[in-house]
N, C-alpha and C positions, 0 to 999 in steps of 0.2 A: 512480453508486455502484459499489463496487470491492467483490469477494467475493476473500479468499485461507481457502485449507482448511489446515486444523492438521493435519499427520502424526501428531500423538501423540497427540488425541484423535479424528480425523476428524470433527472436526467442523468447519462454515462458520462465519469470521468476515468482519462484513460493517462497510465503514466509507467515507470519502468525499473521503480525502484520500493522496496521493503520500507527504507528506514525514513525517516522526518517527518513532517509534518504533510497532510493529504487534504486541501483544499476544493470543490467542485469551483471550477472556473467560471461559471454561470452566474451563481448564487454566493458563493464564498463562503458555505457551508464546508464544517470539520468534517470532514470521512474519513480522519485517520482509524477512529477504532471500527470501522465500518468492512468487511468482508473482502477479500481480493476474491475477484472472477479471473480465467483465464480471456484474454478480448476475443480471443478467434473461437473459441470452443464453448464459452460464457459458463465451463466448469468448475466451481467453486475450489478454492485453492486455499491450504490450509500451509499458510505461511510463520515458521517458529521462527520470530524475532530475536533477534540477542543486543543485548547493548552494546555501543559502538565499543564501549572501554574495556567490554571484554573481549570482541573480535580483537580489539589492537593487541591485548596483551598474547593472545595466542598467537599472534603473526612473529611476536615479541622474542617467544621462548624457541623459535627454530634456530 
């Protein structure tokens, strides 16, 4: 589980997934480009995203 903190409301959004779009549910502020925290450990997490079209195409070529 992935925590990123909202600048505008400071408040933690917590959610479970890398890829779409990252809203704070409070305030409806973008955190997509905003840092992943781990939630239990609140140790920053350096997550390398890849585009969905090229995840598919690798599933593709087995």
């Amino acid at each position: 589980m992935y925590r990123k903190n909202c600048e505008k409301c400071n408040r933690p959004s917590f959610g479970s997934s890398e890829f779409g779009k990252w809203f704070c549910p409070l305030c409806g502020n973008d955190l997509t480009e905003r840092p992943f925290f781990d939630a239990n450990t609140l140790e920053r997490i350096h997550v390398k995203t890849f585009p969905r079209k090229r995840i598919l195409q690798n599933y593709q070529k087995i």
